[in-house]
C-alpha positions as CSV (number, residue, x, y, z in Angstrom):
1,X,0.0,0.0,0.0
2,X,0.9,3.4,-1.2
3,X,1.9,5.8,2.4
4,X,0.6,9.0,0.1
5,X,-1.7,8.8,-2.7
6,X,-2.9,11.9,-4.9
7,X,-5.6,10.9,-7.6
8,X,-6.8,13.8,-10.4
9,X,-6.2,16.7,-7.4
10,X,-7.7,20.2,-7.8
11,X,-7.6,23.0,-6.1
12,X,-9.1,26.6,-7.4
13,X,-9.0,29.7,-5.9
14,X,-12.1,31.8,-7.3
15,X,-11.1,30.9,-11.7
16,X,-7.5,30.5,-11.0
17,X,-6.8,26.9,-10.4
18,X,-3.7,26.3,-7.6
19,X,-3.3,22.7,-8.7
20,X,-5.2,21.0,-12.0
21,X,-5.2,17.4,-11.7
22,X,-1.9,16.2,-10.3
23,X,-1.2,12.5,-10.0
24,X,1.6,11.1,-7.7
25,X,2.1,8.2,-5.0
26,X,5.0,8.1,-2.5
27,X,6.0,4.1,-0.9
28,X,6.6,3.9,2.9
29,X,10.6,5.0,4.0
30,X,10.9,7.3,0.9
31,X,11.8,10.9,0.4
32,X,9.8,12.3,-2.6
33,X,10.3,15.7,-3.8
34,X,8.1,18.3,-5.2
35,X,9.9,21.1,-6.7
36,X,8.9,24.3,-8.5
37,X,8.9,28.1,-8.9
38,X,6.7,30.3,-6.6
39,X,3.0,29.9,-7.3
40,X,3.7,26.3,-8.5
41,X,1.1,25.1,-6.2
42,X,3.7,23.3,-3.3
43,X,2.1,25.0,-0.5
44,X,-1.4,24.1,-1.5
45,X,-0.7,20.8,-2.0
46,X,0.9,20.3,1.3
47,X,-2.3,21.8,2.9
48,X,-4.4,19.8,1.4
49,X,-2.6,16.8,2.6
50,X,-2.2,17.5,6.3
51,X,-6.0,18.1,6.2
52,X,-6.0,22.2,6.7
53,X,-7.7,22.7,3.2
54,X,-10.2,20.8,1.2
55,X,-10.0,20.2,-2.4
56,X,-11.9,21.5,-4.9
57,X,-12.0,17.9,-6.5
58,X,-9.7,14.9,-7.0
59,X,-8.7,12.2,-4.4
60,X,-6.1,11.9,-1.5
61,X,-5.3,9.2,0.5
62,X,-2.5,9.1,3.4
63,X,-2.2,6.0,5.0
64,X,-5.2,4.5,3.5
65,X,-7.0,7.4,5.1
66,X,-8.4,11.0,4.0
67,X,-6.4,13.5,5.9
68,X,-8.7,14.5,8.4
69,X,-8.7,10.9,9.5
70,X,-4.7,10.3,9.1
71,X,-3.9,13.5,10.7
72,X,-3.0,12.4,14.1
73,X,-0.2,9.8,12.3
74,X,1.0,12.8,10.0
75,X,4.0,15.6,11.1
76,X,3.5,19.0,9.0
77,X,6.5,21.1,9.3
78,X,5.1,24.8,7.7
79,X,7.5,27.6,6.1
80,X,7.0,29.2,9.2
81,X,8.4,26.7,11.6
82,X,5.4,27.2,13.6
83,X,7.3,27.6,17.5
84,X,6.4,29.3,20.4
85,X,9.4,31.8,20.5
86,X,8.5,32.3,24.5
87,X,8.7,29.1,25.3
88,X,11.6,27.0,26.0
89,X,12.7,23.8,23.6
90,X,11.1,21.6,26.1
91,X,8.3,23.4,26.7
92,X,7.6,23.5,22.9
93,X,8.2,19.8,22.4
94,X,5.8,19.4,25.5
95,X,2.9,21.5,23.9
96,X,3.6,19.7,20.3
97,X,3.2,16.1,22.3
98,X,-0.2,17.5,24.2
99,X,-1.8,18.6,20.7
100,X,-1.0,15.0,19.2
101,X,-2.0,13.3,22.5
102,X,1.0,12.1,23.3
103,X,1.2,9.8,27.3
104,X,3.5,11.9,29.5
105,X,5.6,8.7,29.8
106,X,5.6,7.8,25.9
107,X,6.4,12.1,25.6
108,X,9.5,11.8,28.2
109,X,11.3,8.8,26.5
110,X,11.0,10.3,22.8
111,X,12.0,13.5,23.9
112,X,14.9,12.5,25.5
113,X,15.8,10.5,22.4
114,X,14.8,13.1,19.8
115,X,16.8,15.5,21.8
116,X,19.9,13.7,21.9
117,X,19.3,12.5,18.6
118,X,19.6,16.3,17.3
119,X,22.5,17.8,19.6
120,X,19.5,19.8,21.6
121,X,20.1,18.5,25.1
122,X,22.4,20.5,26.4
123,X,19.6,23.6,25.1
124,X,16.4,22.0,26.2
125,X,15.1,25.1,28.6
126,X,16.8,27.9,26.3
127,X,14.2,30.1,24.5
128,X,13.1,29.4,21.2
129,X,13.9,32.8,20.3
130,X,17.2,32.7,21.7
131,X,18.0,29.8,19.1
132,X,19.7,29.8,15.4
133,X,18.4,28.9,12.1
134,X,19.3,25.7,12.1
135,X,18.4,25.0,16.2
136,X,15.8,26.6,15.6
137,X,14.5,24.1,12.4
138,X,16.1,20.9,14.2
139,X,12.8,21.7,17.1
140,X,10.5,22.3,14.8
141,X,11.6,18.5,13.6
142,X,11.6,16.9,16.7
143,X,7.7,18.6,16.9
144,X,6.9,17.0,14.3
145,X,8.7,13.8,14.9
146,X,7.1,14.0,18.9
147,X,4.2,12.0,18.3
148,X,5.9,9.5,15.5
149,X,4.4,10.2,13.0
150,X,4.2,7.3,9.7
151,X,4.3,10.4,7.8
152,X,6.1,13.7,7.5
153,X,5.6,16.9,5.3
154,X,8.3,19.4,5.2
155,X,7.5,22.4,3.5
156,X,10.8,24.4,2.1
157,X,11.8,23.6,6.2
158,X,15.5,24.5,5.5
159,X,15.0,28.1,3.9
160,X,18.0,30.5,5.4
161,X,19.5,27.8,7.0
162,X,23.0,27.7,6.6
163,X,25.0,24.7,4.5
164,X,26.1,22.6,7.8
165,X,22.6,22.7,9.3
166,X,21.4,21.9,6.1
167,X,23.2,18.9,5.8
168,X,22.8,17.3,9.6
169,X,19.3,18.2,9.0
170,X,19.0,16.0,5.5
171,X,21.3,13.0,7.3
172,X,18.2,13.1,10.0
173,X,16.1,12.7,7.4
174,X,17.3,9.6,5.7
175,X,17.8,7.8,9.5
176,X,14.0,8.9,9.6
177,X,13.0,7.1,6.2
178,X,15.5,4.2,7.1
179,X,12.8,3.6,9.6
180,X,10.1,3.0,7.5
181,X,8.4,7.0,7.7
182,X,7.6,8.4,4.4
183,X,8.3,12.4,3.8
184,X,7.2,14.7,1.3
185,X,9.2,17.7,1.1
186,X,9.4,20.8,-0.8
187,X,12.9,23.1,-0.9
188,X,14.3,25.6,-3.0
189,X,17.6,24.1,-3.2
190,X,18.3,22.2,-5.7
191,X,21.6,20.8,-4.5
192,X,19.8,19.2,-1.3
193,X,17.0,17.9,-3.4
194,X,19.0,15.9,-5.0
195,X,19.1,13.7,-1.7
196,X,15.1,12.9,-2.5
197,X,14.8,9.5,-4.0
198,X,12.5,10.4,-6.5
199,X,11.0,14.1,-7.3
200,X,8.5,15.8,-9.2
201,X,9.1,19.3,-11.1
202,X,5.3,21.5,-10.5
203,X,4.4,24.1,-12.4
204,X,1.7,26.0,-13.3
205,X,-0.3,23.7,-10.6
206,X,0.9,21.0,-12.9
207,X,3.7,17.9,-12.5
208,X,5.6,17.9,-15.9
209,X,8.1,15.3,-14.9
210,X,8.4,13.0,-12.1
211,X,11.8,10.2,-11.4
212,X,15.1,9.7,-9.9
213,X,17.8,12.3,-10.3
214,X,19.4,9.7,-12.5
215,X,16.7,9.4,-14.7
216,X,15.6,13.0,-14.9
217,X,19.3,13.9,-15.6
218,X,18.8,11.0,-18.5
219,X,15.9,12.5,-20.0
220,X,17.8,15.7,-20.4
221,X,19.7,14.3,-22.9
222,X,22.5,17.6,-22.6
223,X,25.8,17.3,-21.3
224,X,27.6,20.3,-19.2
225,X,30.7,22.1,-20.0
226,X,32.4,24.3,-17.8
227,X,34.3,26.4,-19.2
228,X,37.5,29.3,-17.9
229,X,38.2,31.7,-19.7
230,X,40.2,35.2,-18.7
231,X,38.7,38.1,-19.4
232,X,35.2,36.0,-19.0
233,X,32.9,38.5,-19.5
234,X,33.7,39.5,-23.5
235,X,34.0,35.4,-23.8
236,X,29.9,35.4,-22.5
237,X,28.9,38.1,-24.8
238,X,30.8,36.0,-27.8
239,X,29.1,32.9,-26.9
240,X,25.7,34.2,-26.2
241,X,25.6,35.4,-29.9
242,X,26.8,32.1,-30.9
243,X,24.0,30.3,-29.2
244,X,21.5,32.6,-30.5
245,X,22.4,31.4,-34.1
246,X,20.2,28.8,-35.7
247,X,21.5,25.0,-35.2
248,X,24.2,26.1,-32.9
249,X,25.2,23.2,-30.4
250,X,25.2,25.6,-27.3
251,X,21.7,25.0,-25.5
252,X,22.1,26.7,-22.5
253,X,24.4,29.5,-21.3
254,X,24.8,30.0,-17.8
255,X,27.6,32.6,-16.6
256,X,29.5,31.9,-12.7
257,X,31.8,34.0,-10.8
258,X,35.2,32.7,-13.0
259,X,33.5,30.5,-15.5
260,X,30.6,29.7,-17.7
261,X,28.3,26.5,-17.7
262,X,27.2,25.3,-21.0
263,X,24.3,23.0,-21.8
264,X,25.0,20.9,-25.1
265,X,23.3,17.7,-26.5
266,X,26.4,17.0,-28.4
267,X,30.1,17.9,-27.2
268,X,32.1,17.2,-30.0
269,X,30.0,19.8,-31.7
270,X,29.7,22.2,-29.1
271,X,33.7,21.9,-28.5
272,X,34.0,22.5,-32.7
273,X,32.0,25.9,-32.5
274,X,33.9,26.8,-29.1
275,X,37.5,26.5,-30.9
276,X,36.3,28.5,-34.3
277,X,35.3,31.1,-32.1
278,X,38.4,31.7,-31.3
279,X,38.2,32.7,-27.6
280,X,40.6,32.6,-25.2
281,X,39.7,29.3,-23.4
282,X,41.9,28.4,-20.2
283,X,40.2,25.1,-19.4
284,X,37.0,22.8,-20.7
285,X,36.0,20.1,-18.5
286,X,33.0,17.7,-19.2
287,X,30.6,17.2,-15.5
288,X,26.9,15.8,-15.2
289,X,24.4,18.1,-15.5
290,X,22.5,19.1,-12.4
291,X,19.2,19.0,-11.1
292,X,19.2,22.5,-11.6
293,X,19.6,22.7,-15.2
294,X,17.0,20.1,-15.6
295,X,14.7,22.4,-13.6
296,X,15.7,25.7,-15.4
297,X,16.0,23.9,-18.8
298,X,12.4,22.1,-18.8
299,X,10.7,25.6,-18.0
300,X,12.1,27.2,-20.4
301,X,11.2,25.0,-22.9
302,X,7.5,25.5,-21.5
303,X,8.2,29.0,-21.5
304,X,7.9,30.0,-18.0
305,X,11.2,32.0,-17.8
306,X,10.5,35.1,-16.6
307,X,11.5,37.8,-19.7
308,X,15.0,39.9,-18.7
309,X,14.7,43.3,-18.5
310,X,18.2,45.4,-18.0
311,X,18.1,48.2,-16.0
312,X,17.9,51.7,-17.3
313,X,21.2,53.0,-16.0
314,X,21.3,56.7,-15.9
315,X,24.4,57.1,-15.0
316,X,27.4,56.5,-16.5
317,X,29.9,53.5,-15.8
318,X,31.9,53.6,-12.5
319,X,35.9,54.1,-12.4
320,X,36.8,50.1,-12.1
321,X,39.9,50.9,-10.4
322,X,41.3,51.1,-7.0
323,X,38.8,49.6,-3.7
324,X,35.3,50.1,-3.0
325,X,35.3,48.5,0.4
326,X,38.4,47.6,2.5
327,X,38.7,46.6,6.0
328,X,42.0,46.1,8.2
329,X,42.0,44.4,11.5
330,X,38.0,44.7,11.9
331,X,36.7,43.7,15.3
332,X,33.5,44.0,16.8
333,X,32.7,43.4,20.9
334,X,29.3,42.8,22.1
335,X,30.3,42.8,26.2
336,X,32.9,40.2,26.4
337,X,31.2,38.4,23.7
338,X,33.8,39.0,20.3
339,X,31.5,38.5,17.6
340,X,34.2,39.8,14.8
341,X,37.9,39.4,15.1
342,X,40.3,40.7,13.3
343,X,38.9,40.9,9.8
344,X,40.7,41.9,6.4
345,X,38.9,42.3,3.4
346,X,38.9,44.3,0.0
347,X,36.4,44.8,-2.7
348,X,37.2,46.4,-6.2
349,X,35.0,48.2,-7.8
350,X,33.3,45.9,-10.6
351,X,33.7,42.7,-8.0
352,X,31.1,40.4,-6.3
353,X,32.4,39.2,-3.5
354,X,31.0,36.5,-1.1
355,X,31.4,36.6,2.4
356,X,29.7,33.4,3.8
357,X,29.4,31.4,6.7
358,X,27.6,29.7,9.4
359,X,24.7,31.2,11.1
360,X,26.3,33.5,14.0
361,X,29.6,33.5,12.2
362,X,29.5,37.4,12.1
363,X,28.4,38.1,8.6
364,X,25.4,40.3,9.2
365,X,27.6,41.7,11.9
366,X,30.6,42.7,9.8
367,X,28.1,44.3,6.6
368,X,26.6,46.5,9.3
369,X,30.1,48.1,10.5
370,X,31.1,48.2,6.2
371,X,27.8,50.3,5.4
372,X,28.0,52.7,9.1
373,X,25.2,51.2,10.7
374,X,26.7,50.0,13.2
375,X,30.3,51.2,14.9
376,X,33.2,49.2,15.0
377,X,35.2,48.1,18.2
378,X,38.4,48.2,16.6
379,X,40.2,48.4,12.7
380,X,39.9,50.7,10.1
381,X,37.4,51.0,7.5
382,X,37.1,53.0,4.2
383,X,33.8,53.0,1.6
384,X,34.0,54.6,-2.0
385,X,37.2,55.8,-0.9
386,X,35.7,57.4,2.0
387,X,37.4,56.7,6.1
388,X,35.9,59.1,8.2
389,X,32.1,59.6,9.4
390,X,30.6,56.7,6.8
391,X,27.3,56.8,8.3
392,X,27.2,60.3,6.7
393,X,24.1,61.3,4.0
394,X,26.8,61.9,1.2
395,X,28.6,58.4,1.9
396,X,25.4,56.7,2.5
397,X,23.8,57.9,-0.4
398,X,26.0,56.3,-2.8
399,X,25.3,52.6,-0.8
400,X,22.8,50.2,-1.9
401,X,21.5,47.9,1.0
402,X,19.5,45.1,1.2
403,X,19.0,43.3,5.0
404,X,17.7,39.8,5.7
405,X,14.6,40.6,7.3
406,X,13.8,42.4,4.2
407,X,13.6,45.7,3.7
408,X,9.9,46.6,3.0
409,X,6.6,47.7,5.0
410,X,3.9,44.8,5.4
411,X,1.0,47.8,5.6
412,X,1.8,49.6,2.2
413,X,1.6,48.4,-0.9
414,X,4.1,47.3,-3.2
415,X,4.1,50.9,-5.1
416,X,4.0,52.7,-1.8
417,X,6.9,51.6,-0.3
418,X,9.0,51.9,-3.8
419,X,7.8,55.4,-3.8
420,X,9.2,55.2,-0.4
421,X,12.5,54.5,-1.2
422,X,12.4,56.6,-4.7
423,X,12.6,59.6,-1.7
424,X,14.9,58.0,0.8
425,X,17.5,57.8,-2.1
426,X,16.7,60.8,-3.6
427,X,15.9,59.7,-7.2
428,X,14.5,62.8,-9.5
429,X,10.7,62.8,-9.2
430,X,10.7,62.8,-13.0
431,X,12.0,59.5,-12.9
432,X,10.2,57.7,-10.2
433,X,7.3,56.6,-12.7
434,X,10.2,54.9,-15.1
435,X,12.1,53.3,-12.1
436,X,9.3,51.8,-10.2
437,X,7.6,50.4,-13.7
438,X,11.1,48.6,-13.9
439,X,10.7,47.0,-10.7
440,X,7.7,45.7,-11.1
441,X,7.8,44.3,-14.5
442,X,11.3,42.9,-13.5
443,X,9.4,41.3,-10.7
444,X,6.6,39.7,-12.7
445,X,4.8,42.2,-10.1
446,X,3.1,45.0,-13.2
447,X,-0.4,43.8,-12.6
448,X,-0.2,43.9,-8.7
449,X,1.4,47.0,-8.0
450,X,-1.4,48.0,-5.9
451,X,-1.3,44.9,-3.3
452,X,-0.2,45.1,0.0
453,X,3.0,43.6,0.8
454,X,2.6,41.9,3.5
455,X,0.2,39.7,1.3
456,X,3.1,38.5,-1.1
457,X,5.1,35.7,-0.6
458,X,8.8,35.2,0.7
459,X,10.3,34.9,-2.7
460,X,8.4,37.9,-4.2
461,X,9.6,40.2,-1.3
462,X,12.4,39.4,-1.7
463,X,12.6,40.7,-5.9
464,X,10.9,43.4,-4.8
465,X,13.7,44.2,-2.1
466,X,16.5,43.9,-4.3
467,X,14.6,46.7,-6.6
468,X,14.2,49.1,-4.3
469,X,18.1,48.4,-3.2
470,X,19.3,49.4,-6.3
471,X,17.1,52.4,-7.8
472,X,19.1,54.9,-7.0
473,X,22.1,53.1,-9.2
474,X,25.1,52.7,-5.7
475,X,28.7,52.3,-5.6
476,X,28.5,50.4,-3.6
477,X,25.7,47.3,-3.1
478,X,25.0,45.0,0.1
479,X,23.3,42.4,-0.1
480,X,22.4,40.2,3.1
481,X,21.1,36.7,1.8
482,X,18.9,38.3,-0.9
483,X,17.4,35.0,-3.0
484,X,16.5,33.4,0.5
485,X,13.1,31.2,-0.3
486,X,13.5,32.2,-3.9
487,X,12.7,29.7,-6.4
488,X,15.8,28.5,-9.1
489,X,14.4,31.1,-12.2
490,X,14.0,34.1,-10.0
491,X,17.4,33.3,-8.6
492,X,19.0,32.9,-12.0
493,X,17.5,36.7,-12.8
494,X,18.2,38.0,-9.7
495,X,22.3,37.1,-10.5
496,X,21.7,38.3,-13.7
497,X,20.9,42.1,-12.8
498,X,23.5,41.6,-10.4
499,X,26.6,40.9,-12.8
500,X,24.9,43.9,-14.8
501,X,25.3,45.8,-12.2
502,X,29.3,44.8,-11.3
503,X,30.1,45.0,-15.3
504,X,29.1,48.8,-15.0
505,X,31.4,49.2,-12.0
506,X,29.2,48.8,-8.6
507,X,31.3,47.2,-6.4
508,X,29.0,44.2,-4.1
509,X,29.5,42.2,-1.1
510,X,26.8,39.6,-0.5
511,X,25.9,36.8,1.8
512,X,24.3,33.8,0.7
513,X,23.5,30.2,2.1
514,X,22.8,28.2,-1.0
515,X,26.7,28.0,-2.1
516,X,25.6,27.0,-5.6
517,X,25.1,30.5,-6.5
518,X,27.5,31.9,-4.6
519,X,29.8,30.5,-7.5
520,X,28.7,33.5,-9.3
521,X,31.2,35.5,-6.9
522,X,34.5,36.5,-8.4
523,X,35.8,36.2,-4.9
524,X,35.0,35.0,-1.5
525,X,36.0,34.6,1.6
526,X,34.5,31.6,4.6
527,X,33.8,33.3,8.1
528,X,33.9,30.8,10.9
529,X,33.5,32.4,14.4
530,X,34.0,35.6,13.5
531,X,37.4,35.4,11.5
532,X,38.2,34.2,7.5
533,X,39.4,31.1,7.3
534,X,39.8,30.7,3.5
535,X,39.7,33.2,0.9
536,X,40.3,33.2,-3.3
537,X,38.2,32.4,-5.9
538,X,35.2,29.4,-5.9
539,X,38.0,27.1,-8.2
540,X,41.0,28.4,-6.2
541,X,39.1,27.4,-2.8
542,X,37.8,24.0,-4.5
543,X,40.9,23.0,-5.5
544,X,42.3,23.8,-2.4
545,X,40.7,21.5,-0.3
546,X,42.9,18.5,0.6
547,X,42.3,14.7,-0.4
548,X,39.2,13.8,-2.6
549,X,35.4,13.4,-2.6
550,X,34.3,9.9,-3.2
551,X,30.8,8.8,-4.3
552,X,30.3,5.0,-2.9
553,X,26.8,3.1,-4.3
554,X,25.3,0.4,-2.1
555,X,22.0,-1.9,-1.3
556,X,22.4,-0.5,2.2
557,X,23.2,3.0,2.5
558,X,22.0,4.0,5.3
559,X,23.2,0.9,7.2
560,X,26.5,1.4,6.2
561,X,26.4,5.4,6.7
562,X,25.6,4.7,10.4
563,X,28.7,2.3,10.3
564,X,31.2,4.9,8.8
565,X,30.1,7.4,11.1
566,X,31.8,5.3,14.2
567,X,35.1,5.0,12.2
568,X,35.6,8.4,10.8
569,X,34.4,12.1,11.8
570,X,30.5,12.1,10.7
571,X,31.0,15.0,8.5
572,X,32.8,13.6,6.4
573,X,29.8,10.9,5.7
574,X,26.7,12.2,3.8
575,X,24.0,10.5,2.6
576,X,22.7,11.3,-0.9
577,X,19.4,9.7,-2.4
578,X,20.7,6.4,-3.3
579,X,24.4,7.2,-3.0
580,X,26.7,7.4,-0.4
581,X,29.5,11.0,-0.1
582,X,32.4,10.2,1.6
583,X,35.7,12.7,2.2
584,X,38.8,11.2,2.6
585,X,42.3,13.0,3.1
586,X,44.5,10.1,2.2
587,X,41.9,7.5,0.4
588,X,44.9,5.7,-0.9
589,X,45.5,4.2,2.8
590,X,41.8,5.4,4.6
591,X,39.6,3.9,2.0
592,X,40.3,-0.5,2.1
593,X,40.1,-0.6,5.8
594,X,36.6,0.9,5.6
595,X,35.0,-1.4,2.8
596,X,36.8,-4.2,4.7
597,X,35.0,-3.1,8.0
598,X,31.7,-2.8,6.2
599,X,32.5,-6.3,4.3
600,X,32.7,-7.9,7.5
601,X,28.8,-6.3,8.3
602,X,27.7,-7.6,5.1
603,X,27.4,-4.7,2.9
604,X,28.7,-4.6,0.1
605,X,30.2,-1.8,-2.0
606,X,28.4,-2.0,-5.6
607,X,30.6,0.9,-6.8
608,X,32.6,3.7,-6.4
609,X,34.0,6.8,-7.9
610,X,36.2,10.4,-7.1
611,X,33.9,13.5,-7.8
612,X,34.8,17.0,-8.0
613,X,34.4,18.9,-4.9
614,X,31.2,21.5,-4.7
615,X,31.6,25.1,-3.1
616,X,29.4,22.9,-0.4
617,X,31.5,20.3,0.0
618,X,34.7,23.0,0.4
619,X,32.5,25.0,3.2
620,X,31.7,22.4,5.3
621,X,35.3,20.9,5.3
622,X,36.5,24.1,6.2
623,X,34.5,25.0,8.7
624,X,34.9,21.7,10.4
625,X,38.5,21.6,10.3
626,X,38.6,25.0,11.7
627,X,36.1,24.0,14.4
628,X,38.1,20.7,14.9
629,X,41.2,22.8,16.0
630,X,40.1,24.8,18.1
């Protein structure tokens, strides 16, 4: 019997239907993922399922059940979280087990368990509020998890949760579905869903495609190129011609920090029309294509990219020479607490630069002290060659700034608060019509210009966010996690108008959590505890990370996971769909003792293979080696 079963669902909202007839089954223990853009219809399916909405027709099963009737044997894990932020980890586990009538004794023997299980113990009566992203989504699990549920729905539950969260969080996940409890998830990270076993692409309230990664990757039928080139941007603009060209071999262009991605169905052909180009090519090398590009690749092909619209520059292009931002020795004290130490960084006009790290490792903390918002303990600063009083109206004036917590007001509408920010920077009333029109349109937002904020999603805040960041065309831009929650085609645009805006000069330090885009950065730098550990380009810091990443297939994977994890340090052991990571510093000598021990359990290894490191993979080594040292 089926755990989840969705027959012909419908869902309509007045004449626009939500979700038109979608058709999909999910087997006990599996992960199954449904991915797609905003207003795909994720969330309404998930409500549907955990019983908080009715359909408008079509059937749904959980369990054998309808989900009124199941609902007591399901966990739902919202966008929201859904915590009590005043009351302790224990006291929201407690209320979570009461609601799902859970016996005190049953309660204190889970907990306990749960608790451990997730590294909360030594937290259980601190304050929800007082917790991080990622303790923060590891409660909200064990919520769900209190009352053991057969199955769990997770909707987008790791959104601005940073890369080491996310991936203890996704190893929880497949010891849960080990155990025989069936999840249905939804994420906007395309790297982690490729840990699902099989997934669905919505859109349009509509599944197009459904399989494993391998086979979606399969049905592709394109290869990827990366390709290095120096100067890369006149190397884009060459290639994006050549793609436009009728017959040409180059699919898909996609344009990173230091190199370009290319989508080809045939690579001897695509390599014949890179050479009589005659571009100035430092390295081709062949990889499989990612979820990702299937994702992007299949919409576009239904037409549901968004159109690109460049921005309207009014001013002329920026001097690209000499530093934007620098820092020397930056510290910043909080009481005893040091929550920056000693920080060195420079930004060049024309650069995107990442600064990323672990929630609380002082990135928020070190963008407030570089735009004057907040004053530094100790160091020296200097903004648009500016080193004295930077919180001043002429230094600020020429700084874009775009926070986490957005930067918008829930009671006005979307117009309002850009005519809001039209007067904060001071843009010409002559041009406020022209620049707000941009926005919207850019956001996919021109009918809906009159609608309250507060009523948009995540994802569409955010868009609207960045525009109002950058109306006033800055120096200097800041941007503080700015495609949180946003699906993979608004994220792709979102870059776009970004390297626009560094090819014209603006100098821009962002923050991000999903390290697949922060490959677009020309530079970077990894913040662990308030210090950089690593700095250099996304290759340069790939290629810096010592031994190799090794993909391991077997009939047991999470059996022999578990097993690894007692031999070696458990980051180093990650659990992929159907395939095992494992990171090795000397595999030549680590690698035999550990199939041997897993041998002797009676697993066997069906195959294995050396993969390139991601920007992923390189973070989390870092920051546990620093961690590990200290």
């Amino acid at each position: 019997m089926f755990s989840i079963q969705v027959n012909q669902l419908v869902k309509h909202y007045g004449p626009v239907a939500a979700v038109n007839g979608i058709d999909f089954t999910v087997q006990p223990g599996e992960i199954f993922g449904l991915i797609g853009p905003d207003g795909a219809g994720k969330t309404t399916t998930f409500q549907i399922l955990a019983g908080v909405m009715q359909a408008s027709a079509g059937g749904v099963t959980l369990l054998g059940r309808s989900p009124r009737e199941a609902r007591l044997d399901v966990g739902y894990l919202t966008q929201g979280f859904s915590l009590y932020l005043d009351l302790s980890i224990l006291e929201n586990l407690r209320y979570s087990a009461g609601l799902r009538r859970v016996a005190p004794a049953q309660f204190r023997t889970r907990a306990q368990s749960l608790l451990t299980r997730m590294n909360l113990d030594p937290f259980r009566h601190r304050l929800a509020r007082q917790l991080s992203g990622g303790m923060k989504q590891k409660l909200a699990l064990c919520c769900a998890l209190i009352a053991q549920p057969q199955v769990l729905l997770l909707d987008e539950p790791t959104t601005g949760v940073n890369p080491v969260s996310r991936r203890e969080f996704w190893d929880l996940l497949a010891g849960v579905a080990a155990e025989g409890v069936t999840i249905l998830t939804a994420t906007p990270y395309l790297d982690e869903a490729e840990r699902c076993h099989r997934i669905a692409l919505i859109y349009a309230g509509q599944i197009q495609q459904m399989g494993t990664l391998t086979e979606l990757k399969t049905n592709l039928g394109l290869h990827r190129i990366e390709l290095r080139a120096e100067p890369l941007d006149p190397v884009e603009t060459v290639l994006q011609q050549q793609a436009a060209q009728p017959h040409s071999a180059l699919a898909d262009l996609q344009s990173f920090g230091d190199r370009l991605d290319i989508l080809t169905p045939d690579v001897d052909r695509a390599t014949q029309e890179l050479q009589a180009a005659q571009i100035p090519i430092t390295s081709l090398e062949l990889s499989d294509p990612t979820l990702e590009n299937v994702f992007v690749h299949h919409l576009r092909q239904q037409g549901a990219a968004p159109p690109y619209r460049p921005f309207h520059h009014y001013r002329g292009s920026l001097p690209r020479q000499g530093l934007a931002i620098a820092a020397q020795e930056l510290q910043k004290n909080f009481g005893p607490f040091q929550a920056v130490k000693q920080v060195h960084l420079a930004v060049k006009y024309g650069e995107i630069y990442g600064l990323l790290g672990a929630n609380g490792a002082g990135k928020t903390t070190t963008i407030k002290m570089l735009c004057g918002l907040l004053p530094p303990t100790a160091g020296t600063m200097s903004l648009a060659g500016e080193t004295h009083n930077l919180h001043r109206a002429e230094v600020r004036s020429r700084l874009g700034y775009m926070s986490q917590k957005f930067t918008l007001y829930d009671d006005l509408t979307i117009r309002q608060n850009l005519e809001f920010y039209c007067g904060v920077y001071g843009i010409p009333r002559k041009l406020h019509r022209e620049k707000i029109d941009w926005v919207l349109e850019t956001c996919g937002l021109a009918e809906r210009d009159h609608t309250l904020t507060a009523s948009l999603p995540g994802g569409w805040k955010q868009r609207v966010a960045f525009g109002a960041s950058v109306m006033h065309e800055p120096d200097i831009l800041f941007l503080d996690e700015p495609t949180s929650g946003v699906d993979p085609l608004a994220r792709r645009q979102f870059w776009r108008l970004i390297r626009d805006f560094a090819r014209r000069g603006t100098a821009i330090l962002v923050t991000t959590h999903y390290l697949e885009e922060a490959e677009n950065c020309n530079r970077m730098a990894f913040m662990v505890a308030g210090e950089i550990v690593a700095q250099g380009t996304p290759t340069q810091i790939k290629a810096s990370q010592p031994g190799q990443l090794l993909e391991l297939t077997t009939a047991q994977t999470q059996q022999a996971s578990q097993l690894l994890k007692r031999q070696i340090e458990s980051w180093r052991v990650s659990i992929f769909g159907d395939r095992l990571h494992l990171v090795l510093d000397h595999p030549d000598q680590e690698l035999p003792p550990l199939i041997q021990h897993l041998q002797q359990q009676q697993i066997q290894i069906q195959s294995q293979r050396s993969i390139p490191f991601t920007l992923e993979d390189a973070f989390i080594g870092t920051v546990q080696r620093t961690e590990g040292k200290e």
